[in-house]
C-alpha positions in Angstrom: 9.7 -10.1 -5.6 7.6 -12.7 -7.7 5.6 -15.8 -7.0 2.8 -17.7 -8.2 0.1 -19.7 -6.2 -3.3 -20.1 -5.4 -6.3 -20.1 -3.2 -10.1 -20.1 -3.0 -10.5 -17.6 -5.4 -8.4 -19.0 -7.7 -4.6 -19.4 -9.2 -2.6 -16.4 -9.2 0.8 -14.6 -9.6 2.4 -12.0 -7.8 5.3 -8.8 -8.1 6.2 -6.7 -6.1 9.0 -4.5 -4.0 10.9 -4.5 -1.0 12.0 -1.7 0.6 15.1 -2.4 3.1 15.3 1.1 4.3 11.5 1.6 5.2 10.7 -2.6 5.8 8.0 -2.4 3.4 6.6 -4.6 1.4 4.3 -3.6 -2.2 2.8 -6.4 -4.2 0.1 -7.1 -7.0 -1.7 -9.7 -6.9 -3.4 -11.0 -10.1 -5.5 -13.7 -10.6 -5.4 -16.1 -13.8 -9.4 -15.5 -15.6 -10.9 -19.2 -15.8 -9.3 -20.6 -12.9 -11.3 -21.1 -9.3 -14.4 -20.0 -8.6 -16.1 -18.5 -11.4 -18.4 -16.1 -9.5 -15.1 -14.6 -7.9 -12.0 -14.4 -10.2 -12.7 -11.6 -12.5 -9.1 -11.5 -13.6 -8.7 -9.0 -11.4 -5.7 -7.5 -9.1 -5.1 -7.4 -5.6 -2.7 -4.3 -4.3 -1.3 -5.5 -1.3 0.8 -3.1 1.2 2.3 -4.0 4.4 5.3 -3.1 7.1 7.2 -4.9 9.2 6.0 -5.3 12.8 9.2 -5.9 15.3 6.8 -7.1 17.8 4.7 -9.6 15.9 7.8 -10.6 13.7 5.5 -10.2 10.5 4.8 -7.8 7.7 1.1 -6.6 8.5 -1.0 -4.2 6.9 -3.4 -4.1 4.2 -4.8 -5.8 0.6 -7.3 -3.5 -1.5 -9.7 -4.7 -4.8 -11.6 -2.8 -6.9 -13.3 -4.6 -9.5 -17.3 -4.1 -11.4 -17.9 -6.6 -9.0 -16.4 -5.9 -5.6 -14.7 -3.1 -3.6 -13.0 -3.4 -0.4 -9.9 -3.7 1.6 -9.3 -5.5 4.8 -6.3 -6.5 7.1 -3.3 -8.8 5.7 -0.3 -10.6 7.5 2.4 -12.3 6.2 4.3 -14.6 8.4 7.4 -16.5 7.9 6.9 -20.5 8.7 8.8 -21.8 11.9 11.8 -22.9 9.5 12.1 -19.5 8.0 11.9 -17.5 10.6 14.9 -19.0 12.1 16.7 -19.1 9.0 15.7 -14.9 8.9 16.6 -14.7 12.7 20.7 -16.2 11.4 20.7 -12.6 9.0 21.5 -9.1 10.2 18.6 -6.8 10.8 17.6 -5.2 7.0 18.3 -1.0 9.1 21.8 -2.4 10.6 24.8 -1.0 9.1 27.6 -3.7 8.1 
């Protein structure tokens, strides 16, 4: 998985792995130095780790940063937008046998 975006701390890009088997998701998170806010974006990485949740239908878990700066970790969701959830809904479930 790869992407790119940005957000109050500043512009960043991300990789990571899917797991079909286990429904987990394993990304880094890196933000570009000089972009943002100066006081937070220390070119520094964000590991983000989360699992699917049936129930909530989203991946939900945790992002943790350690920088000179900052350490902590707190929750993290990622839901699909109305539009592609329902495409998602259209695919076999990712532990269903085909």
């Amino acid at each position: 998985m790869t992407g790119s975006g940005s957000d109050d701390v500043g512009s960043f890009s991300i990789e990571g792995f899917y797991s079909i088997e286990t429904r987990r998701i394993a990304l880094t998170k890196t933000y570009q130095l000089g972009t943002g806010n100066p006081l937070q974006n220390l070119g520094h990485q964000v590991l983000i780790q989360v699992e699917w949740n049936e129930l909530s239908r989203a991946f939900e878990g945790k992002w943790y940063v350690r920088t000179s700066k900052f350490r902590g970790s707190d929750k993290f969701t990622l839901k699909f937008s109305n539009q592609q959830q329902q495409q998602y809904e259209t695919l076999p479930p990712p532990y269903e046998k085909v």
